[in-house]
LOKEMAR-715342 format. One record per residue: x, z, y of N, C-alpha, C in turn; residue number from 0; residue in three letters. Coordinates in steps of 0.2 Angstrom, whole numbers, m for minus. Layout:
# LOKEMAR-715342
  n.xx  n.zz  n.yy ca.xx ca.zz ca.yy  c.xx  c.zz  c.yy pos code
     X     Z     Y     X     Z     Y     X     Z     Y NUM  ALA
...
END
This chain:
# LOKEMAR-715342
  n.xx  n.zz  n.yy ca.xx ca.zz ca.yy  c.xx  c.zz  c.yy pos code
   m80   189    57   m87   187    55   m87   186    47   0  UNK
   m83   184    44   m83   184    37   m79   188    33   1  UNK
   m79   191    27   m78   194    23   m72   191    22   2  UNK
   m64   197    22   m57   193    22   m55   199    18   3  UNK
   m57   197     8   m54   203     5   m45   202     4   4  UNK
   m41   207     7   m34   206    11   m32   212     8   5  UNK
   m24   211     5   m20   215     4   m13   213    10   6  UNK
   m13   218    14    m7   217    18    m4   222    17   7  UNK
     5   220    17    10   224    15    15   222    22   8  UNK
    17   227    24    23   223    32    26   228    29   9  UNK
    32   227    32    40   229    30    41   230    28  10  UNK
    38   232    20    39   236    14    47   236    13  11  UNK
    49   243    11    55   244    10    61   245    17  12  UNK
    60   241    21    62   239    27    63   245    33  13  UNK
    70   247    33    73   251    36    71   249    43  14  UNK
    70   243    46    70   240    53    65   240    52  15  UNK
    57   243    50    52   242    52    53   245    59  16  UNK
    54   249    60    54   253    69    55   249    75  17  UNK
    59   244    72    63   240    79    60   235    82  18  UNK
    56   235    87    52   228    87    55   220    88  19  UNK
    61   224    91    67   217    94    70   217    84  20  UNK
    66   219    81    68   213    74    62   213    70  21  UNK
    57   212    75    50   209    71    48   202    76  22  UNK
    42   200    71    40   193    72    32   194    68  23  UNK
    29   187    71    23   188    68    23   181    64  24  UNK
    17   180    59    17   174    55    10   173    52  25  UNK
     9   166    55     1   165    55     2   159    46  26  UNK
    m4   161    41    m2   157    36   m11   152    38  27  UNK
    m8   145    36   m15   144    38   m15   136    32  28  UNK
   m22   135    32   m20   130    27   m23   121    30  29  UNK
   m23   116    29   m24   110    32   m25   105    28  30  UNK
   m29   101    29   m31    93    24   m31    88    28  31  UNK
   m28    86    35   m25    82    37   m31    76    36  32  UNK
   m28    69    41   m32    64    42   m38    62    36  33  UNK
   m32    62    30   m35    59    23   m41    62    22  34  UNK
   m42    69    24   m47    72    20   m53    75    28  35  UNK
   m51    73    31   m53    75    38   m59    67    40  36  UNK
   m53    62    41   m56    56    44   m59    50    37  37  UNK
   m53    50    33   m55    44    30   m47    43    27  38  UNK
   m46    42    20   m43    38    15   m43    29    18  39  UNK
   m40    26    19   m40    20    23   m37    14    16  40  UNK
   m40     7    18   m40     2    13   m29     2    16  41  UNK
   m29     1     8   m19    m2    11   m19    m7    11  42  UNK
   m23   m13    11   m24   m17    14   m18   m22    17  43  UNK
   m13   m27    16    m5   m29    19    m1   m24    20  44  UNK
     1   m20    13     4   m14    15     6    m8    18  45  UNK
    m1    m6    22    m4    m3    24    m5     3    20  46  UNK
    m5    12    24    m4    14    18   m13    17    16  47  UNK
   m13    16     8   m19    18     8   m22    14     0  48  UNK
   m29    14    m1   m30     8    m9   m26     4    m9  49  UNK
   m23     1   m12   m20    m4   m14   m25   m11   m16  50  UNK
   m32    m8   m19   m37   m10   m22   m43   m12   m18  51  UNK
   m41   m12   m11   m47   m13    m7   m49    m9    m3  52  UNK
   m53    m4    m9   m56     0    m5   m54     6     2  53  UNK
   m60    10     5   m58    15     8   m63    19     8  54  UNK
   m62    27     9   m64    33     5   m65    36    11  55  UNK
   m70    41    13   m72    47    16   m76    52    12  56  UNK
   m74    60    14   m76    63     9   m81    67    14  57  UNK
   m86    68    12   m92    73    15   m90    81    14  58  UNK
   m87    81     6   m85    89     6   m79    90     2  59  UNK
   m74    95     3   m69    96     0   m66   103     0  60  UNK
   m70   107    m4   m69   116    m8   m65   116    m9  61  UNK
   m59   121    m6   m54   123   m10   m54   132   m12  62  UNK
   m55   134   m17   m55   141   m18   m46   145   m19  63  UNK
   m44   148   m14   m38   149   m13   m38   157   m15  64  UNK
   m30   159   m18   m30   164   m20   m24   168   m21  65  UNK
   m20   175   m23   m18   176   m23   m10   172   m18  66  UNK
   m11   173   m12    m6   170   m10    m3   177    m7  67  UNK
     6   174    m7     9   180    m5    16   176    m1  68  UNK
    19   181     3    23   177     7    29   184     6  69  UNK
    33   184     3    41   189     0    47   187     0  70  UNK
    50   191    m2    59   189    m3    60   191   m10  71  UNK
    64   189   m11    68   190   m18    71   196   m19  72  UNK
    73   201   m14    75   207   m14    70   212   m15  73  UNK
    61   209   m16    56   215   m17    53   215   m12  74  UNK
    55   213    m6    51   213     0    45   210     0  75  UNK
    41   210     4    34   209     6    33   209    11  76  UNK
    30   203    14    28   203    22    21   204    21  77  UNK
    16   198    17     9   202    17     8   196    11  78  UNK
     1   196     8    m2   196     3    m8   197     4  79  UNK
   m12   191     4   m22   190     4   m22   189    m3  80  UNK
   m26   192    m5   m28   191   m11   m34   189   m15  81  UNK
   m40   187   m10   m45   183   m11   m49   184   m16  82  UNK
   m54   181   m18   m52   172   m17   m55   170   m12  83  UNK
   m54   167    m6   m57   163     0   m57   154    m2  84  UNK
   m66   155    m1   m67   146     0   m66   143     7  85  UNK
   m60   140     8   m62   133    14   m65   127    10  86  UNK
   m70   124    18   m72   116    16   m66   113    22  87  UNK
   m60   112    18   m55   108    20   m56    99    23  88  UNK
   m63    97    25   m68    91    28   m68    93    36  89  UNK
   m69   100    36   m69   104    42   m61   103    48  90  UNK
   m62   102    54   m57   102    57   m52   107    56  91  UNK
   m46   105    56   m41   112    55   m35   111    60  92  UNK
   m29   115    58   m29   119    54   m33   124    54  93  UNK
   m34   128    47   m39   134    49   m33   140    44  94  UNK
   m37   143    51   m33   150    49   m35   156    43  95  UNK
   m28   156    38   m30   161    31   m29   169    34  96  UNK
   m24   168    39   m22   176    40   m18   175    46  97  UNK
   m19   181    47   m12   183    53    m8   191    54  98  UNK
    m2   190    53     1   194    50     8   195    58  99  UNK
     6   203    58    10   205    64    17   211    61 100  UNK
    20   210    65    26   217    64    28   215    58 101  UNK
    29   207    55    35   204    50    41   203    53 102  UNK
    47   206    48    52   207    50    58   201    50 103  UNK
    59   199    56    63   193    55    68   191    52 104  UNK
    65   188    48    72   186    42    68   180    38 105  UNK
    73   176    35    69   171    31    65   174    24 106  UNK
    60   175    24    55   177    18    56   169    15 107  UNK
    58   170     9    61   166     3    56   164    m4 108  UNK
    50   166    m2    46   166   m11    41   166    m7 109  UNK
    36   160    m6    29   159    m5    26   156    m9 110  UNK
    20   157   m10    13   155   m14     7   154   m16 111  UNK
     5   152   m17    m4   153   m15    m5   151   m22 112  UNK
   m11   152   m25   m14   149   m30   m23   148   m29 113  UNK
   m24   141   m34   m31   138   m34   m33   140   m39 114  UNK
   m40   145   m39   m42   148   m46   m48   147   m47 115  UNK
   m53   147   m52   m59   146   m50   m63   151   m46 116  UNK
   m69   148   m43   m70   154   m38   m77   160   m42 117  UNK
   m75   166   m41   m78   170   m44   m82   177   m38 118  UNK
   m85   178   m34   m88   183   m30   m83   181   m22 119  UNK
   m80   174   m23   m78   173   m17   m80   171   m10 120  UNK
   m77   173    m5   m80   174     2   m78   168     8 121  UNK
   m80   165    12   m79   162    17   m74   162    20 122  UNK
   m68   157    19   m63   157    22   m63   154    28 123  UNK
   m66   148    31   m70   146    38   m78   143    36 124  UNK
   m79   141    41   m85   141    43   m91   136    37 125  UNK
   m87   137    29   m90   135    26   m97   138    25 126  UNK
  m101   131    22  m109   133    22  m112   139    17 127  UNK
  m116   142    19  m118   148    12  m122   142     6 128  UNK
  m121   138     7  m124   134     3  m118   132    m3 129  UNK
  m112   130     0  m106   126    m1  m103   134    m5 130  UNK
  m106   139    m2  m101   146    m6  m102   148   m10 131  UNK
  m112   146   m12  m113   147   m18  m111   142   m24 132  UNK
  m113   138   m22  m110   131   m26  m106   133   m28 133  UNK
  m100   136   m26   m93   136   m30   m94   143   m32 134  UNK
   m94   148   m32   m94   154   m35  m100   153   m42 135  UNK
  m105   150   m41  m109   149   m46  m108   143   m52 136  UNK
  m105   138   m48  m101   135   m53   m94   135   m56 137  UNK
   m94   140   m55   m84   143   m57   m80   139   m52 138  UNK
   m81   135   m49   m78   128   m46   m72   131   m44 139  UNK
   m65   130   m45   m59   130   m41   m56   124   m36 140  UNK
   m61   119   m37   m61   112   m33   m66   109   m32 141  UNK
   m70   109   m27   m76   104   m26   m76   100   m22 142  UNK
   m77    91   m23   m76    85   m20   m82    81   m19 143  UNK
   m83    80   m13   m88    76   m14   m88    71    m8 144  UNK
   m89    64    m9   m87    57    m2   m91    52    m7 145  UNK
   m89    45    m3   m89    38    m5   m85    34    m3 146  UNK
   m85    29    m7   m77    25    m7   m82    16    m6 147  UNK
   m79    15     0   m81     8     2   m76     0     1 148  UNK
   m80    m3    m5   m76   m10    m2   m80   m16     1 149  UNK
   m81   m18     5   m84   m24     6   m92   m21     6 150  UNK
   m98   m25     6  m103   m23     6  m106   m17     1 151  UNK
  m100   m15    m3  m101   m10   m11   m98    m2    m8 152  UNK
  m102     0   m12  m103     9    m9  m102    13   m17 153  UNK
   m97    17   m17  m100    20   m25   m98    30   m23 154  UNK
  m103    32   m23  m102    40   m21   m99    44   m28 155  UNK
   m97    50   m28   m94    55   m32   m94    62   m30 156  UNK
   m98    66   m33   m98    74   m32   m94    77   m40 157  UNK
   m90    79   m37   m84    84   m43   m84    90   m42 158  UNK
   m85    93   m48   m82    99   m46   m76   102   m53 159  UNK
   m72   103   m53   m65   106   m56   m66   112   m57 160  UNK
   m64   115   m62   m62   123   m66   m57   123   m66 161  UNK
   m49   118   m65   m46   119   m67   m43   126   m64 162  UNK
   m34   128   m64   m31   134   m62   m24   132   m61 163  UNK
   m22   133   m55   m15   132   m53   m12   137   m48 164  UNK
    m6   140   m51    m3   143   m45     5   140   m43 165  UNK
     4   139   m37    10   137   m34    15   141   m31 166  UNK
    22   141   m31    26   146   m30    33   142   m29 167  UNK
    36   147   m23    44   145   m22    42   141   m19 168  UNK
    37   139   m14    36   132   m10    44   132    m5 169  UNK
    45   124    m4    51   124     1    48   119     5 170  UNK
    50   121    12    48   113    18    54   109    17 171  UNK
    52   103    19    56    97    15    61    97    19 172  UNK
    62   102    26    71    99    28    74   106    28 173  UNK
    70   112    29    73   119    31    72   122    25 174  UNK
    72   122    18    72   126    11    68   129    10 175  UNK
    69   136     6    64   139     2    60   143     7 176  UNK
    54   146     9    50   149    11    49   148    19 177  UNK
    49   154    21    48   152    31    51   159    34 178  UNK
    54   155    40    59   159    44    54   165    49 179  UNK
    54   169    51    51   173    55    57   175    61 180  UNK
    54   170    67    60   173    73    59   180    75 181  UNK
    65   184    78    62   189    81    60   187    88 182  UNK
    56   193    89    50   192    95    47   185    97 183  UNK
    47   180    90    43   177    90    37   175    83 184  UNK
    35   169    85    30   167    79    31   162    74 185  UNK
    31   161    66    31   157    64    26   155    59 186  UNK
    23   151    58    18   147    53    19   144    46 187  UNK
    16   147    42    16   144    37    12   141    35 188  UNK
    10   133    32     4   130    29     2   128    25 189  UNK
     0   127    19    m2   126    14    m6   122    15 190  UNK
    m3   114    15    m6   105    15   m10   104    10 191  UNK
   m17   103     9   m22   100     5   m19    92     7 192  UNK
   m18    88    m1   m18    82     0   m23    78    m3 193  UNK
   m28    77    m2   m35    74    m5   m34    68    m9 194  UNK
   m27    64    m7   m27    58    m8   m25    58   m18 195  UNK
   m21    65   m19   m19    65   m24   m23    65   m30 196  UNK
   m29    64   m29   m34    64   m34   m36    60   m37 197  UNK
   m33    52   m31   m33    46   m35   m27    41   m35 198  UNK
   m24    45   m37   m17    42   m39   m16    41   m46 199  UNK
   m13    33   m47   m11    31   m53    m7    32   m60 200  UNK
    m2    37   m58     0    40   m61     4    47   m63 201  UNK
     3    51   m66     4    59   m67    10    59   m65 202  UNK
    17    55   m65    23    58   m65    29    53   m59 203  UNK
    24    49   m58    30    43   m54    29    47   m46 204  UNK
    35    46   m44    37    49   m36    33    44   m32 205  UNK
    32    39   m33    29    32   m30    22    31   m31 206  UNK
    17    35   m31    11    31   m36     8    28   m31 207  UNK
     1    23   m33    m2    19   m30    m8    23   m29 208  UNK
   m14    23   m23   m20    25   m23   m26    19   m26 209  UNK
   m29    20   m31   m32    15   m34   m40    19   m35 210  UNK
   m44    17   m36   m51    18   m36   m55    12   m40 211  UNK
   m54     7   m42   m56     1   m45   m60     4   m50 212  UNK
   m56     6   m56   m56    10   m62   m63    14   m63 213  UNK
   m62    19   m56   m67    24   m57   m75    23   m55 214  UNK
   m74    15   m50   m80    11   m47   m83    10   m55 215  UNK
   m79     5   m57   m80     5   m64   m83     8   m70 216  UNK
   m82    13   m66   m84    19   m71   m91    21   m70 217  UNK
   m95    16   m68  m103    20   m65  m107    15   m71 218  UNK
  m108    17   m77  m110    14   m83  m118    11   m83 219  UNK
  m120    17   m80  m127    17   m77  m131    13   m69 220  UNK
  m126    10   m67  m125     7   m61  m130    10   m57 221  UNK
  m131    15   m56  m133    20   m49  m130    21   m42 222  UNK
  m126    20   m43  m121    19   m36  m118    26   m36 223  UNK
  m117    30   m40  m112    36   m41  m109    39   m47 224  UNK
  m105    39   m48   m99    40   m54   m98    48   m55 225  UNK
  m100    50   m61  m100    56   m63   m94    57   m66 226  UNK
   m93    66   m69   m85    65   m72   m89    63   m80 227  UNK
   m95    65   m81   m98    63   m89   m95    55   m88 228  UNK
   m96    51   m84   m95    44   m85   m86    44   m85 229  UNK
   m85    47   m80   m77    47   m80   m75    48   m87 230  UNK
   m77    54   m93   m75    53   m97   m74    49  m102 231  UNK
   m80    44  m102   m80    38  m107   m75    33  m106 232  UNK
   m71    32  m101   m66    27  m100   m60    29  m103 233  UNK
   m59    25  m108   m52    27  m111   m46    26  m108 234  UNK
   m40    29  m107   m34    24  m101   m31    20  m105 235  UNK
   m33    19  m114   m31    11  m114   m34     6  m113 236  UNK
   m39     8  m109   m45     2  m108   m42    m2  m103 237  UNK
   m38     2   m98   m34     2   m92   m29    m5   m91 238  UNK
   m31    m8   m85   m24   m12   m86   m17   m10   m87 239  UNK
   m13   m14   m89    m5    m9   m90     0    m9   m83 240  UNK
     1    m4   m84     5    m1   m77     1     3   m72 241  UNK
    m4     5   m74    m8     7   m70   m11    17   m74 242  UNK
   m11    20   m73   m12    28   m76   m10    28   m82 243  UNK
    m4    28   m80     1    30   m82     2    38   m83 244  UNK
     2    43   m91     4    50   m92     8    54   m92 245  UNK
    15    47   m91    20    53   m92    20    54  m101 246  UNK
    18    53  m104    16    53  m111    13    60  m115 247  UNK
     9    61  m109     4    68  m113     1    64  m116 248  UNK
     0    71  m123    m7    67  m127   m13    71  m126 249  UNK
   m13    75  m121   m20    80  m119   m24    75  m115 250  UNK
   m20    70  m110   m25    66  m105   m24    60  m108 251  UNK
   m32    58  m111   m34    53  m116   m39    48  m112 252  UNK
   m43    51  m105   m48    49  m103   m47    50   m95 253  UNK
   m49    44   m92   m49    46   m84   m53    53   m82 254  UNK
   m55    56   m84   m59    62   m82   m53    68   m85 255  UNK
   m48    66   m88   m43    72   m90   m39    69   m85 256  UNK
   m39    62   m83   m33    62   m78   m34    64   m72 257  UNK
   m41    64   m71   m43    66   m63   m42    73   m62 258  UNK
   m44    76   m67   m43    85   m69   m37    86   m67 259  UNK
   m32    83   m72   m23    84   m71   m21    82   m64 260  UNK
   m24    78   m58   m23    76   m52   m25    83   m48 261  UNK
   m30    85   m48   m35    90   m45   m30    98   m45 262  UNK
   m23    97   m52   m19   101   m50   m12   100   m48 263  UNK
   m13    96   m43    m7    93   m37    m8    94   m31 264  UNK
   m15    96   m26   m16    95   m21   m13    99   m16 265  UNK
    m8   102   m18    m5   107   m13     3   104   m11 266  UNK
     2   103    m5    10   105    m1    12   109     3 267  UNK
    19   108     4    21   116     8    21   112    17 268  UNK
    20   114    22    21   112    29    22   103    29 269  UNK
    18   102    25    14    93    26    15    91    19 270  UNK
    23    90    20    27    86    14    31    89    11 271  UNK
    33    98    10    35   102     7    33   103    m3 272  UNK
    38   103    m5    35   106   m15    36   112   m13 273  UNK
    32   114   m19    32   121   m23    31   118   m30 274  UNK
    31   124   m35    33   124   m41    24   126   m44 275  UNK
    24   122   m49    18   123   m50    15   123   m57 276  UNK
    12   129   m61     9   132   m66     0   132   m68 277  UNK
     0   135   m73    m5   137   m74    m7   146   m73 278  UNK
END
């Protein structure tokens, strides 16, 4: 039904393209999980989630996905979407970016995708024609939009990012670099949208806290929604200490540079898998 502009490459180079009994098929598909599906939840005694009280559900969450390619180190190439496709990762998933047949089983060792802004981009799922112009009109390579609840207090946020990020050499967190392709079977690879990473405390700690205090704070004009214009008047030493924390960049001077610098984290490889990540 939707426009899937696709570069697919199967067993390039690959003397056993012929053999079926050493092919496999491999679905790549992407997912944003509870946090960005159900609700961001208060952490509350521990609990995982604000630390600050609050809790967050998001209405919409654009991701412009692009340049993704699944190869080996030796040149090989299983397949290659080229994009850019919009998912609204709010929408149930997993949702599927592609599916690719007669991959030759072996581990394909270099996967990647990248978030770029979105430029003449098409429907990845059943995103709204509404939501696709949004983003191709607004350059958006990330659009966010929910409200964060604490106690009788409500504060909404519609974002939308230019930033540019490509991820690369993802590895799952127990089985290493890329993904295995059984013969005469099927395997998946996913590229995990983590929503929650947007508001996180600090650029560089393996540990950080979810916090949203700051940003409630941040509605100057007490309307009940926080703009990134308002985000940027908050300076982070306005900030209590121990709390967003740079890593000591001196580019992220303003909460609205560090929400920007978050917005390029949101990917993981098969839930809790890294990839290596650029501009």
């Amino acid at each position: 039904m939707y426009r899937i502009a696709t570069i697919i490459t199967l067993c390039a180079l690959m003397s056993a393209c012929g053999d079926e009994a050493g092919n496999g098929s491999l679905r790549l598909t992407t997912y944003g999980e509870d946090f960005i599906e159900e609700e961001i939840p208060s952490g509350a005694g521990g609990a995982e989630g604000f630390t600050d009280g609050y809790s967050l559900k998001f209405s919409t969450f654009l991701v412009a996905f692009s340049a993704l390619k699944v190869a080996h180190g030796d040149g090989a190439v299983a397949g290659e979407v080229s994009g850019p496709l919009v998912f609204d990762m709010h929408l149930k998933g997993p949702h599927l970016i592609q599916h690719l047949d007669g991959v030759e089983a072996r581990r394909w060792d270099r996967v990647g995708i990248s978030i770029k802004p979105a430029s003449g981009a098409s429907a990845g799922n059943t995103v709204s024609a509404a939501d696709l112009k949004l983003l191709n009109d607004g350059g958006y390579s990330v659009y966010v939009a929910g409200t964060a609840t604490k106690g009788t207090a409500s504060v909404a946020f519609k974002w939308g990012f230019t930033t540019s990020t490509s991820y690369s050499d993802c590895q799952e967190k127990t089985h290493g670099e890329g993904i295995v392709v059984p013969t005469g079977g099927s395997a998946t690879a996913e590229f995990t949208v983590h929503g929650d990473h947007l508001f996180y405390d600090d650029l560089q700690s393996s540990d950080p806290s979810l916090r949203f205090e700051a940003v409630a704070k941040a509605d100057a004009d007490k309307d009940g929604e926080v703009t990134l214009e308002e985000l940027a008047k908050v300076d982070l030493t306005t900030l209590p200490v121990g709390q967003y924390g740079t890593g000591g960049s001196g580019t992220v001077k303003n909460l609205r540079h560090f929400i920007e610098a978050l917005s390029r984290t949101l990917i993981h490889y098969q839930g809790e898998g890294h990839c290596h990540s650029g501009i």
